[in-house]
C-alpha positions as CSV (number, residue, x, y, z in Angstrom):
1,X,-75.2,54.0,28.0
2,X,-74.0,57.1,30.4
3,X,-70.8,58.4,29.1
4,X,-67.4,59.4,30.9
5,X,-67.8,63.3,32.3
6,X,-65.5,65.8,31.6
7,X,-65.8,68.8,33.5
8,X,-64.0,71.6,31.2
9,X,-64.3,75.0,33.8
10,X,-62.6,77.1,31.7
11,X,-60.9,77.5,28.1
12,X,-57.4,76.4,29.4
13,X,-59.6,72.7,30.1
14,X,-61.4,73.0,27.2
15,X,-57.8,73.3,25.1
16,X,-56.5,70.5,26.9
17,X,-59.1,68.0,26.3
18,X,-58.7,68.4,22.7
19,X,-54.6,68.0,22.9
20,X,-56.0,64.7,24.7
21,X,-58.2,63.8,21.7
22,X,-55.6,64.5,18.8
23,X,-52.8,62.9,20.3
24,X,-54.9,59.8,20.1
25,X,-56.8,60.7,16.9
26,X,-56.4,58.2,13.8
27,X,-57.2,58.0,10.0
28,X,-60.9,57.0,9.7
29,X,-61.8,58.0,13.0
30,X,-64.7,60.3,13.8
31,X,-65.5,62.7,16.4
32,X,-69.1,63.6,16.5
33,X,-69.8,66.6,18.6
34,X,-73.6,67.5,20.2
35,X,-74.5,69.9,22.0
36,X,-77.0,73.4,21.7
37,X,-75.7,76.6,20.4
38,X,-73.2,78.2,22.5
39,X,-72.2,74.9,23.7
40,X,-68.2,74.8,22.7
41,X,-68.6,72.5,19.7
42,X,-67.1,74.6,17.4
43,X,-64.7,75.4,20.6
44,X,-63.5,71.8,20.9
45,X,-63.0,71.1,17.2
46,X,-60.0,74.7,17.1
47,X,-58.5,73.0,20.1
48,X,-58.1,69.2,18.5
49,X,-57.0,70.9,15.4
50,X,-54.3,73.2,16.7
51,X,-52.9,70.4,18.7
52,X,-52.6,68.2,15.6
53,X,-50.4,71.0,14.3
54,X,-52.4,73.8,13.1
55,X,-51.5,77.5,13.4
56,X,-54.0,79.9,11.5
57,X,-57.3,81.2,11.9
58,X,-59.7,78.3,11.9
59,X,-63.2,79.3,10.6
60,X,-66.7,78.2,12.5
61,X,-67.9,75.5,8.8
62,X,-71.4,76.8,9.7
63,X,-71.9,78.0,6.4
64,X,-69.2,76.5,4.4
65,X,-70.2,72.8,5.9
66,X,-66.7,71.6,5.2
67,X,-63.8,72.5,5.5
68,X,-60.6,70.5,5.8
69,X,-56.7,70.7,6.5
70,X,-53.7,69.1,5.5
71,X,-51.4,67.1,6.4
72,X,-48.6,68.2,6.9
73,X,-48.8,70.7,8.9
74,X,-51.4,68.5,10.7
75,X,-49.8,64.9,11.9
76,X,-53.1,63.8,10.0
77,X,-55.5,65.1,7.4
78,X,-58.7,66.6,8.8
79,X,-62.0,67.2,8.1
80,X,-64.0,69.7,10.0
81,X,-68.1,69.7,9.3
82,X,-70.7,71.7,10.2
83,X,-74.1,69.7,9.6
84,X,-76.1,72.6,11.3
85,X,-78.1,74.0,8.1
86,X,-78.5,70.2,6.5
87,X,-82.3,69.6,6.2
88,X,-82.0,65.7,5.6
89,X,-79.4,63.5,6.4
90,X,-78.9,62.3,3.0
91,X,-77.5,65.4,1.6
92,X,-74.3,64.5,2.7
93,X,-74.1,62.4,0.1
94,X,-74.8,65.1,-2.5
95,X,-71.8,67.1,-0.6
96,X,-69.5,64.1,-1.2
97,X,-68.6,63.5,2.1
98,X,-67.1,59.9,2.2
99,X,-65.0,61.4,-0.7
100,X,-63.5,64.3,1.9
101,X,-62.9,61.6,4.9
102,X,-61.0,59.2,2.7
103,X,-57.5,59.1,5.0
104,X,-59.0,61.6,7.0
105,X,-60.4,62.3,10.5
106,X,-63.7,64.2,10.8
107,X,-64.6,66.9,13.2
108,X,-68.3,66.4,13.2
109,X,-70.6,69.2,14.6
110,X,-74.4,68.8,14.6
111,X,-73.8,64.5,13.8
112,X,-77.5,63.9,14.0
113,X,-78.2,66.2,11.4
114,X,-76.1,63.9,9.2
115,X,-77.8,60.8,10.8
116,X,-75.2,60.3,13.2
117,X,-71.9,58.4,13.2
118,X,-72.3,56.8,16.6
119,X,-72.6,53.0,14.9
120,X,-69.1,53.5,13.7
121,X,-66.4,51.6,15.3
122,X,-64.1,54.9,14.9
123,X,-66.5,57.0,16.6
124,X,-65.9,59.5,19.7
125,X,-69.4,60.8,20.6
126,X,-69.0,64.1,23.0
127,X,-72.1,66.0,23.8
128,X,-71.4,69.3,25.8
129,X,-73.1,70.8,28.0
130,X,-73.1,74.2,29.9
131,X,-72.7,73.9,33.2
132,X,-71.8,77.3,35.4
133,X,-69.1,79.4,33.8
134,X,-68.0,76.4,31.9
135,X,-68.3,72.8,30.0
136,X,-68.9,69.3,30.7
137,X,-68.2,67.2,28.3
138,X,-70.2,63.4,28.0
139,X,-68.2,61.1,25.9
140,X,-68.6,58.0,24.2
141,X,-66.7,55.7,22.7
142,X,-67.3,53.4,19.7
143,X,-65.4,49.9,20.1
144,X,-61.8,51.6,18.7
145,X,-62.0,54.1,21.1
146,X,-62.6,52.3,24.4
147,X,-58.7,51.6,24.9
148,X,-57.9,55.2,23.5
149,X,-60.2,57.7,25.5
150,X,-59.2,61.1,26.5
């Protein structure tokens, strides 16, 4: 399945797009995010979060693997994950993870390292890519996204 294309030139874009995203973010939903290193993952995930309501610094989870935020401030709790250094997908059970989404969103980086989300119905798949100076963003969406996407 090809996904919608997002061309994000520039940081101002790249901000934008994840206003779009968190204004139509829900409880339970998912937003898995591929791409190589350098691709704007971690990028993309600040942006959604500071347009749900967010104001401080907010930390790459690459070593952490989770970290989450409240609600309030957020319009909804969040879970930001960083499934990078995971060597099998079932450790994220050992890390609890359906414990930390329960009436949260998650901000998934690396998804296939935590054998993907994509068969979720809740699930906004975006791979970026570099392209020139900027971003282009593939998304796509599980079957409660399709009326909602960005």
């Amino acid at each position: 399945m090809n996904g919608e294309r997002v061309p994000l030139p520039d940081l101002a874009a790249m901000q934008a797009y994840g206003a779009r995203i968190a204004a139509r973010l829900r409880e339970g939903d998912v937003v898995a995010l591929s791409g190589g290193l350098g691709a704007g993952k971690t990028t993309l995930a600040r942006a959604i979060i500071g347009a749900l309501g967010y104001e401080g610094e907010v930390p790459s989870p690459t070593f952490t693997i989770i970290e989450t935020y409240d609600a309030p401030p957020l319009r909804l709790p969040i879970v930001h994950a960083d499934f990078y250094r995971l060597e099998n997908p079932s450790e994220v059970h050992e890390i609890g993870l359906d414990d930390y989404r329960e009436g949260a969103a998650l901000l998934a980086e690396w998804p296939e390292h935590a054998g993907g989300f994509a068969h979720e119905r809740g699930c906004l798949a975006i791979t970026l890519e570099i392209a020139d100076e900027g971003r282009i963003a593939i998304a796509r969406a599980g079957a409660d996204w399709v009326e909602r996407m960005p």
